[in-house]
C-alpha positions as CSV (number, residue, x, y, z in Angstrom):
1,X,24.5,-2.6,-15.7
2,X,24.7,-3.6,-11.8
3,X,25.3,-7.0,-11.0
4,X,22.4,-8.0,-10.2
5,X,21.4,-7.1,-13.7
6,X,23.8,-8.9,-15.6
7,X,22.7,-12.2,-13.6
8,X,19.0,-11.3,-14.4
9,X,19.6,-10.8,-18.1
10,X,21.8,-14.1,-17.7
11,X,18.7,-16.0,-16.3
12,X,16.1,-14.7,-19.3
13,X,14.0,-12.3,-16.8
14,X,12.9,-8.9,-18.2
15,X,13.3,-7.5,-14.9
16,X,17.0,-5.8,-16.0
17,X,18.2,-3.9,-18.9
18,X,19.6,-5.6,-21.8
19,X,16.4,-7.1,-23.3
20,X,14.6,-5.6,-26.2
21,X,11.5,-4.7,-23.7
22,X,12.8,-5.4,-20.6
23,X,12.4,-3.2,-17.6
24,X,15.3,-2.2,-16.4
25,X,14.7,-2.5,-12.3
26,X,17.2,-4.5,-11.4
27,X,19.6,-1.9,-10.8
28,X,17.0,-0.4,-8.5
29,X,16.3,-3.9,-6.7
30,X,20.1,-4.2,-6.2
31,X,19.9,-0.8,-3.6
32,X,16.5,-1.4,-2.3
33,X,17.3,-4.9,-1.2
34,X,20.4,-4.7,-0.5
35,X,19.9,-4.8,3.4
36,X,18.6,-7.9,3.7
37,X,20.8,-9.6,0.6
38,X,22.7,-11.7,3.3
39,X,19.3,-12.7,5.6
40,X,17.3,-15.3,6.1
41,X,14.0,-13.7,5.3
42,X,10.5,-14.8,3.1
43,X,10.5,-13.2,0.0
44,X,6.6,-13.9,-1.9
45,X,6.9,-13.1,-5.7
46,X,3.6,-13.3,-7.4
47,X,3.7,-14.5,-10.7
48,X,5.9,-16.9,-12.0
49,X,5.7,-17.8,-15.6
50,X,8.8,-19.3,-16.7
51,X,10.6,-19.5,-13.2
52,X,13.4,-16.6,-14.5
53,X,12.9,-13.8,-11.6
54,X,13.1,-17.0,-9.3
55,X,16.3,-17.9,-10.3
56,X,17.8,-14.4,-10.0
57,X,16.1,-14.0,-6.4
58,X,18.3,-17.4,-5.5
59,X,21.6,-15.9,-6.9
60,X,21.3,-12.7,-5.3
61,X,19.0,-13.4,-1.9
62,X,22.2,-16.0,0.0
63,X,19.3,-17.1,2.8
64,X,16.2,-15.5,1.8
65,X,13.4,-18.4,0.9
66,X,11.7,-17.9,-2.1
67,X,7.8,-18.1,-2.3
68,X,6.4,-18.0,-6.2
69,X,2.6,-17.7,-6.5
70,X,0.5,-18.8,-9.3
71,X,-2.4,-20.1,-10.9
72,X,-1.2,-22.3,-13.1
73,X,-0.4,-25.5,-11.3
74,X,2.7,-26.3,-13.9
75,X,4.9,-23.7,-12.5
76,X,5.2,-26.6,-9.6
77,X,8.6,-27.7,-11.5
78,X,10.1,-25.1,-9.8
79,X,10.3,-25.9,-6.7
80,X,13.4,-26.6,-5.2
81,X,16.4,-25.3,-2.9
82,X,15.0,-22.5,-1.0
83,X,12.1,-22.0,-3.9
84,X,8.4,-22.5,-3.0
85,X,6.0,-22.6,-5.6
86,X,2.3,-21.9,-4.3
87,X,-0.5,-22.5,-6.4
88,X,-3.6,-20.2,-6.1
89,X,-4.7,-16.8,-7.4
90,X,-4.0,-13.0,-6.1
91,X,-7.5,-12.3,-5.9
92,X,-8.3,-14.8,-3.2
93,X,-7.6,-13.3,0.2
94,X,-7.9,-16.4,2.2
95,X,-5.5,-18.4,-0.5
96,X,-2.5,-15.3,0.0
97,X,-3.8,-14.7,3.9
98,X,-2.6,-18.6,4.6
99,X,0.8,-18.5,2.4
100,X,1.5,-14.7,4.2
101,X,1.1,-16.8,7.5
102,X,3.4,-19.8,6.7
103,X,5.9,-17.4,5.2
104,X,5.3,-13.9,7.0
105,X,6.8,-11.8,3.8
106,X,9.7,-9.1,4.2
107,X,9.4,-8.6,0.7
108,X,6.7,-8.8,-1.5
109,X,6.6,-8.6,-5.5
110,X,3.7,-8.2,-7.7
111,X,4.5,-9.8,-11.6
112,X,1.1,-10.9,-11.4
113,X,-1.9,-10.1,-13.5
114,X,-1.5,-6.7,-13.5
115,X,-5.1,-5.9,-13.1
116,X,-5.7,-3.2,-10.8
117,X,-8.6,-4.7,-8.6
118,X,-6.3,-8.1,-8.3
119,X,-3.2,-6.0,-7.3
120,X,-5.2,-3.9,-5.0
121,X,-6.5,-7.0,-3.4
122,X,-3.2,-8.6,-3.1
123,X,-1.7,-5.3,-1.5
124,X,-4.4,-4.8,1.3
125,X,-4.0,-8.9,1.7
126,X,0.1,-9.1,2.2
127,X,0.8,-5.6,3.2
128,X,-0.8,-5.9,6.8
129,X,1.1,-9.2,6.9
130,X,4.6,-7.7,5.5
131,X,7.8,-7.9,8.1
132,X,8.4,-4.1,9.7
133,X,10.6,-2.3,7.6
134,X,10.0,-4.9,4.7
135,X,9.0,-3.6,1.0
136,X,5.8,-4.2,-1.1
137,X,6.9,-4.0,-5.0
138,X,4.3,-3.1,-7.7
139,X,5.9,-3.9,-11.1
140,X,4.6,-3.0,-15.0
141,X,2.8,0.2,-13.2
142,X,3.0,1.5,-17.2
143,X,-0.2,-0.6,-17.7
144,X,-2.2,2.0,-15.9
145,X,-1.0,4.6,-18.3
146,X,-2.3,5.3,-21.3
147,X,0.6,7.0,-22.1
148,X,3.1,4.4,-20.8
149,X,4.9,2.1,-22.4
150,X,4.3,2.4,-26.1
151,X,4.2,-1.5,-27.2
152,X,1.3,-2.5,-24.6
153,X,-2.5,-1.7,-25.8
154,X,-5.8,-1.7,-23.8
155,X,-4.3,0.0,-20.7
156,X,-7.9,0.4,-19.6
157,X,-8.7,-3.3,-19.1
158,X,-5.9,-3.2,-16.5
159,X,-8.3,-1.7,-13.8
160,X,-10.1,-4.7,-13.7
161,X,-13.4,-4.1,-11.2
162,X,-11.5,-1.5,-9.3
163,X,-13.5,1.2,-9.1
164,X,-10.3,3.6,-9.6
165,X,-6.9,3.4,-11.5
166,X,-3.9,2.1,-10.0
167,X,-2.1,5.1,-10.2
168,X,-4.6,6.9,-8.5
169,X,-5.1,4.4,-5.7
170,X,-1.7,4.6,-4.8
171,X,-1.1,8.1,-5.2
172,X,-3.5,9.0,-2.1
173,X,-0.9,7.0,0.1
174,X,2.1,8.5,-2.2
175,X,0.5,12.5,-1.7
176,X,0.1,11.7,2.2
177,X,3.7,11.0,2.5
178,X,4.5,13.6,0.3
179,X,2.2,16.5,2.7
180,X,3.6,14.6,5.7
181,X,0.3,13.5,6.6
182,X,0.3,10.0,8.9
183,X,-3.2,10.2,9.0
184,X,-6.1,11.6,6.7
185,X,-9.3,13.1,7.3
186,X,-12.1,10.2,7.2
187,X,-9.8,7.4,7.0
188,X,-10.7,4.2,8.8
189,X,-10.7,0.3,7.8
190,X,-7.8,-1.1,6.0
191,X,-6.9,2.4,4.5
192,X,-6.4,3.8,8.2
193,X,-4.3,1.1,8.7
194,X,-2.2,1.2,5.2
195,X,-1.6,5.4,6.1
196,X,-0.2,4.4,9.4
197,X,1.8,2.2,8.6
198,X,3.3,3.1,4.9
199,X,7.1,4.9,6.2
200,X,7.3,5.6,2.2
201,X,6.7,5.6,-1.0
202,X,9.8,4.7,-3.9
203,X,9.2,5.1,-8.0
204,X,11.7,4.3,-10.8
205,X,11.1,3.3,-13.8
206,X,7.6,1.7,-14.0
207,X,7.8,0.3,-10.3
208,X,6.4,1.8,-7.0
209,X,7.5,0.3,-4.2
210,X,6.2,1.0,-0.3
211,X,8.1,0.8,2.4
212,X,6.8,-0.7,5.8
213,X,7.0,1.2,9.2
214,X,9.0,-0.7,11.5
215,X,9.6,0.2,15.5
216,X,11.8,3.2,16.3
217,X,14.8,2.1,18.2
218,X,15.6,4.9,20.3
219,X,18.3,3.2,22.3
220,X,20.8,4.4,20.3
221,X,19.7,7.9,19.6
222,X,19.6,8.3,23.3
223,X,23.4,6.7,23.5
224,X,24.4,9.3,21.8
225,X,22.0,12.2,23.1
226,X,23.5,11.0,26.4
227,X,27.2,10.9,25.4
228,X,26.7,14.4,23.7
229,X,25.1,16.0,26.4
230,X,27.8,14.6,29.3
231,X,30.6,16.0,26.8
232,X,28.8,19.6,26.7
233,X,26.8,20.1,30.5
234,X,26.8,23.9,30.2
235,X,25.1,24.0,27.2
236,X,21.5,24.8,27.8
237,X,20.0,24.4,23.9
238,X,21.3,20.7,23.9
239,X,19.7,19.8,27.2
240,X,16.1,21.4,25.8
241,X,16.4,19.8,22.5
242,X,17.1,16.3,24.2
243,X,14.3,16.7,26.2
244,X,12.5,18.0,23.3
245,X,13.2,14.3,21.6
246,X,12.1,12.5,24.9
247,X,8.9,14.6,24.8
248,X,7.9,13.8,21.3
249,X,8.7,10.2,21.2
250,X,6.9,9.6,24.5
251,X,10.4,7.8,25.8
252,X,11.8,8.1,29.0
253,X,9.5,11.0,30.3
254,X,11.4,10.9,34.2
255,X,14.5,12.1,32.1
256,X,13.0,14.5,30.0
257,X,11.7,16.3,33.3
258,X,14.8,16.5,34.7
259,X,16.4,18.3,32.2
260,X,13.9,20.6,31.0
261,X,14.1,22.1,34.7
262,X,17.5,22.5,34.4
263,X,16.8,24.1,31.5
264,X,14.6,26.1,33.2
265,X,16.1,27.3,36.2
266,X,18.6,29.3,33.7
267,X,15.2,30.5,31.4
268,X,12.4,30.6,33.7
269,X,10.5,32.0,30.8
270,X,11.4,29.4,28.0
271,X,7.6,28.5,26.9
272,X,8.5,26.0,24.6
273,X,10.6,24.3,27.8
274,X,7.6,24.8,29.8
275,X,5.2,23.5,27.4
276,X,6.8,20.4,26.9
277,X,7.3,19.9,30.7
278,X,4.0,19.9,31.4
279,X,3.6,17.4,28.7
280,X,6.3,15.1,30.6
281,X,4.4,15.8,33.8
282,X,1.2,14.9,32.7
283,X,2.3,11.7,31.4
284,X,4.0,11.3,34.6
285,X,0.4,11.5,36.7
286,X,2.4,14.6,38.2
287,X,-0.8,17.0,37.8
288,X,-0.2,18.9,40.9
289,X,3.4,19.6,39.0
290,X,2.0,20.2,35.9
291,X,-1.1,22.8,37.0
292,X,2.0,24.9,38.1
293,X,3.9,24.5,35.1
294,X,0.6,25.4,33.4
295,X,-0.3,28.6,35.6
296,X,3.3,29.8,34.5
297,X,2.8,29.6,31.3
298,X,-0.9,31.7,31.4
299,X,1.2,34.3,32.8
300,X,3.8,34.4,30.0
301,X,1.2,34.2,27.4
302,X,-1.9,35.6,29.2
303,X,-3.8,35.4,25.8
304,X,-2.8,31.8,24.4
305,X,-5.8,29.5,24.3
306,X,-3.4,26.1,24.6
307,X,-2.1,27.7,27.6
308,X,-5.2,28.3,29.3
309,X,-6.1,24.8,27.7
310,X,-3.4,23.2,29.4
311,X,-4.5,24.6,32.9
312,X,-8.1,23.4,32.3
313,X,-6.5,20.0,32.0
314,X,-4.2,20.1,34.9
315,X,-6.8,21.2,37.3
316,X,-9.6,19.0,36.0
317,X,-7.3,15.8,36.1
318,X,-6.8,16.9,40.0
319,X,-10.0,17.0,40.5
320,X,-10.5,20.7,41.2
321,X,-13.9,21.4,39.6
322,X,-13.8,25.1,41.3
323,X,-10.1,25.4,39.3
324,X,-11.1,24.2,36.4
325,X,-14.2,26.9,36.2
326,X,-11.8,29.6,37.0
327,X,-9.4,27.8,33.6
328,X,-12.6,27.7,31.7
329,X,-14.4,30.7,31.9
330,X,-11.0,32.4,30.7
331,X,-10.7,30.6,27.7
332,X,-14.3,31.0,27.1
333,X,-13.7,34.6,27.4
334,X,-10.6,34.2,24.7
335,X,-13.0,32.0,22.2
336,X,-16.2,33.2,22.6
337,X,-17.5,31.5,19.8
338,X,-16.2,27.9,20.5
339,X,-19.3,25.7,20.7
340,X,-17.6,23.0,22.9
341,X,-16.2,25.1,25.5
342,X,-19.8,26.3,26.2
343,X,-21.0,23.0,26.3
344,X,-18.1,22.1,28.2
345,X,-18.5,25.1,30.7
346,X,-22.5,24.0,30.9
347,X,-21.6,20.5,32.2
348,X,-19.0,21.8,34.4
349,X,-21.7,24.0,36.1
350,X,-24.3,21.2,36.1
351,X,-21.8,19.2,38.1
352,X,-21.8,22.1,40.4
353,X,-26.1,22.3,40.6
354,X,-25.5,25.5,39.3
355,X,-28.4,24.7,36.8
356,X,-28.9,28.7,35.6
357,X,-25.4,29.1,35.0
358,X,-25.3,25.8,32.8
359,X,-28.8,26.5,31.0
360,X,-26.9,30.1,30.3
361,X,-24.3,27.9,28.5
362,X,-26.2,25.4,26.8
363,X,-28.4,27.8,25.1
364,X,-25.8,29.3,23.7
365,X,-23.9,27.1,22.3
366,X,-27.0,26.0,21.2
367,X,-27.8,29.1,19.2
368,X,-24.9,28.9,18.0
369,X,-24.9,25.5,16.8
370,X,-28.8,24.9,16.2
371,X,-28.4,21.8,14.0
372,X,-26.5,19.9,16.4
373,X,-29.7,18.4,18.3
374,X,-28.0,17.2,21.1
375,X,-27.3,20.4,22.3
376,X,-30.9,21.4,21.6
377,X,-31.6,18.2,24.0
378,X,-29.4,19.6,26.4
379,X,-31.3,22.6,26.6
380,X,-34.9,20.8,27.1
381,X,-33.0,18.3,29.6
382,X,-32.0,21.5,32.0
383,X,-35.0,23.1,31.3
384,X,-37.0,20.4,32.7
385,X,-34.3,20.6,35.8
386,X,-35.1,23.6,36.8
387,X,-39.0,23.2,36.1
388,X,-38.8,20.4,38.8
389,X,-36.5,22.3,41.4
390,X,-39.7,25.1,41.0
């Protein structure tokens, strides 16, 4: 057993391993908290019963104060050094929303009812309110199973009102960080907010715990980008994949420019180089820079749409309509059956009272697209244009 589970068993909670039915995640606690073991951080256990997890959390957490929640108003008499006991229940928002804001949580564990619409209330409750970086525990997850832990019976009445399992609430948030996906399709509300902000997802032995995102700290990666890239001047691939970093985390774009031209002046040709300079420069406000960069790169790949994308970009953020036509009309040529970009090329000629040439347009991507009424509208709108002109 780990320490932390011999002081568990020694305090009468379940939590570790040498109990007839106990649960054994101790030993997983004792590396997941480990970090913040010596800190003075909030940690919010709900449920209390018998005061047992409390005790262990004030053996092992030196600083952290302790935050039980309840219902039942007689778990009071365990209040004392560094333990608060809050009465109230898991289902009431506004009840956790105020503790959460007295005692913003880095960790947060869920002994609580174990019904699945109360847990899933809780979570979308704390978790917006949970420290960066800090972890939200679910404990007894077996209840969900039917196939779980053999001695407990009715699993079903364990999803409560929710209108799905547990299990397969939390496994849309455990598959997305699985596939690598920050974001899913139709996402918006407080599940938009949970898939941006869940880093990931951690299960052993009847416990799923999340893991906040907290603030990349790129000072030190760029420390030692810097100190690498000093020690090695002459070598080309560490100087593009540096600026590569910068690029992608959006930090320190000036720097990022400067070396992917250095880069560049030995491969004139490098398009990923290219590509992610013209990214720096845009986000610089360098466009007449960038609609360069972007013209080299149609010539090296004369058939790539995000190239000729790119230029359409540059020129229209200079403010070159006549530019931006030229971009266009190639790309239209490379995608002719892109809706947008004849809708796109339509307006672009109706800013230039070329209303034939953007009645052309609109009808087709109309055709093309005749359930999309706006572009049917679009159609009747330049119609009536020209009507008027005579």
């Amino acid at each position: 057993m780990s320490e932390l589970s011999v002081i568990g068993t020694l305090q009468g909670t379940d939590k570790g391993s040498a109990q007839l039915y106990a649960w054994d995640y101790l030993r997983h606690y004792e590396e997941l908290f480990s970090r913040w073991r010596h800190s003075d951080i909030n940690v919010i256990e709900i449920g209390v019963d018998g005061g047992a997890s409390l005790k262990t959390w004030h053996w092992f957490f030196e600083k952290a104060t302790l935050i039980g929640v309840d219902i039942n108003p007689a778990c009071r008499r365990f209040a004392g050094d560094r333990i608060v006991i809050k009465i109230g229940s898991q289902e009431d928002p506004s009840f956790l929303q105020n503790v959460a804001s007295e005692y913003p949580p880095t960790i947060v564990i869920d002994d609580g009812s174990h019904i699945a619409h109360h847990m899933i209330t809780s979570f979308e409750t704390l978790f917006p309110q949970l420290r960066p970086g800090g972890m939200y525990i679910f404990e007894d997850m077996s209840f969900h199973f039917e196939d779980g832990v053999g001695q407990w019976h009715g699993f079903k009445q364990h999803q409560g009102l929710a209108e799905t399992s547990m299990y397969d609430y939390l496994s849309r948030f455990i598959r997305a960080r699985a596939a690598n996906i920050d974001l899913p399709k139709n996402s918006w509300g407080i599940s938009r907010y949970l898939f941006e902000n869940i880093d990931s997802v951690v299960t052993c032995g009847g416990v799923i715990g999340v893991r906040k995102k907290s603030p990349r700290n790129f000072e030190r990666d760029i420390e030692i980008f810097e100190r690498e890239i000093s020690r090695n001047l002459d070598n080309e691939l560490y100087a593009e994949r540096y600026a590569q970093y910068l690029v992608k985390h959006n930090v320190d774009q000036e720097r990022a420019a400067v070396l992917l031209k250095d880069v560049l002046k030995v491969s004139p040709d490098n398009g990923p180089a290219l590509t992610a300079l013209f990214t720096a420069l845009t986000r610089l406000a360098r466009m007449d820079e960038a609609a360069r960069i972007a013209e080299e790169l149609t010539r090296i790949y004369p058939t790539d749409q995000g190239a000729w994308h790119r230029l359409v970009e540059a020129q229209r953020k200079r403010q070159r309509p006549d530019l931006e036509l030229m971009a266009l009309k190639k790309l239209v040529e490379l995608a002719p059956e892109a809706v947008h970009l004849h809708a796109q090329l339509s307006a672009l000629y109706e800013r230039g009272d070329d209303l034939e040439a953007a009645l052309s347009e609109a009808r087709k991507a109309s055709q093309m697209s005749p359930a999309q009424i706006n572009l049917a509208d679009r159609v009747k709108d330049l119609e009536r244009k020209l009507s008027a002109i005579g």
